[in-house]
C-alpha angles and dihedrals in degrees: 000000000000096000130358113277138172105234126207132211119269122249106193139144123270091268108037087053092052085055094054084038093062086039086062105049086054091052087054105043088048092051081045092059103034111123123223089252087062104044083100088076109134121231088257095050095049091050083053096051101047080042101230135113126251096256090052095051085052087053090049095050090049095051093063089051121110094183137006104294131182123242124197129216102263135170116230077243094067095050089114100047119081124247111289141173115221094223093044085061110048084046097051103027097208140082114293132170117206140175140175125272105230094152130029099205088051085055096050099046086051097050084046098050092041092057091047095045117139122237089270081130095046119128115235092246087053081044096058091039085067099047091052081046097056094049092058088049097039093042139047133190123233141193118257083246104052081051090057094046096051092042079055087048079227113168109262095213149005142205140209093215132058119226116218124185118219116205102221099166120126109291084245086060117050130075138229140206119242126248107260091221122033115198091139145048087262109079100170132104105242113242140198087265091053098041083046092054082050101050122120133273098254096060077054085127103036112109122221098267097052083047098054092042111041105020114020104107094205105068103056121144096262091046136059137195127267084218152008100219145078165201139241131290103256091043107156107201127126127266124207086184126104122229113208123156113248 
């Protein structure tokens, strides 16, 4: 361009597009094809060579653009130099490559889309990196034994201790399992914080741990729960389950 200018999209008829259009295409096949010797051309020269006015080469450019864009004063000979500021550059003494902010959205969304990127621009040897990377996380070696014992689907390991979950959210917030057969009000599965508002009296002073651990029936080694959760306190539904202290 002759002098920096902020360029706006083109609204044209059908016709008249499909004239810049083809102005365009042969803009961009001349700069395509321009050789290092004959990146001095002037800006008149150039104008002269894709035959077109300076006006019509404006109209063109404006017809490929989407939003309002900025355009530097550049010789034909910096097509192939990134956009630079002669001060940023002094200042910072490295390649940059700078535009304009016309549109802040424009400038979010860019700034998203440049940090999650994908590896179009990753070297073979990073490539390959990756792919050695991903055996040692997608696959894990194991002893003959451990193979034998999971072909013979053996338990792995055991424990001397049984873990149980109790559910100690606000009543409001904790769920239950149904009842697989409902042949009464009370459609809930019992569990181990309704059986403890039940217990006797004499387990008066017994706390919920020791409960769950020492005299709740139901979570023996050999039965589980129908459910972690539980009701309040004063919950008053029936239990079919003893309570006898281990």
């Amino acid at each position: 361009m002759p002098q920096t200018e902020i360029l706006e999209p083109l609204l044209c008829g059908a016709q008249e597009n499909l004239t810049h259009t083809d102005n365009l295409t042969r803009i961009k096949s001349f700069l395509a094809s321009l050789k290092p010797s004959h990146e001095t051309l002037s800006m008149d020269e150039f104008l002269t060579a894709v035959e077109l006015d300076l006006d019509s080469y404006v109209l063109a450019i404006r017809s490929s653009l989407k939003s309002p864009t900025t355009f530097i004063r550049r010789l034909p000979s910096e097509v192939r130099v990134n956009n630079y500021n002669v001060y940023c550059l002094r200042a910072w003494q490295a390649n940059h490559d700078i535009q304009f902010v016309l549109d802040v959205y424009a400038c979010a969304s860019y700034i998203t889309a440049y940090i999650a990127k994908g590896s179009r621009g990753m070297s073979d040897l990073l490539r390959t990196a990756c792919m050695i990377g991903n055996k040692f996380l997608n696959n894990v070696e194991v002893s003959a034994q451990e193979a034998v014992y999971l072909l013979l689907q053996l338990p792995l390991k055991r424990c001397s201790r049984q873990v149980i979950f109790l559910n100690t959210n606000e009543p409001g917030e904790r769920v239950y399992m149904l009842k697989s057969n409902i042949d009464d009000a009370e459609v809930a599965e019992s569990n181990i914080i309704a059986r403890y508002a039940q217990r006797p009296h004499t387990l008066e002073n017994v706390c919920l741990a020791e409960y769950a651990a020492y005299c709740d029936s139901k979570t023996g080694a050999e039965e589980t729960t129908h459910s972690d959760d539980e009701f309040e306190a004063g919950y008053s539904a029936h239990s079919q389950n003893t309570h006898t202290t281990k």
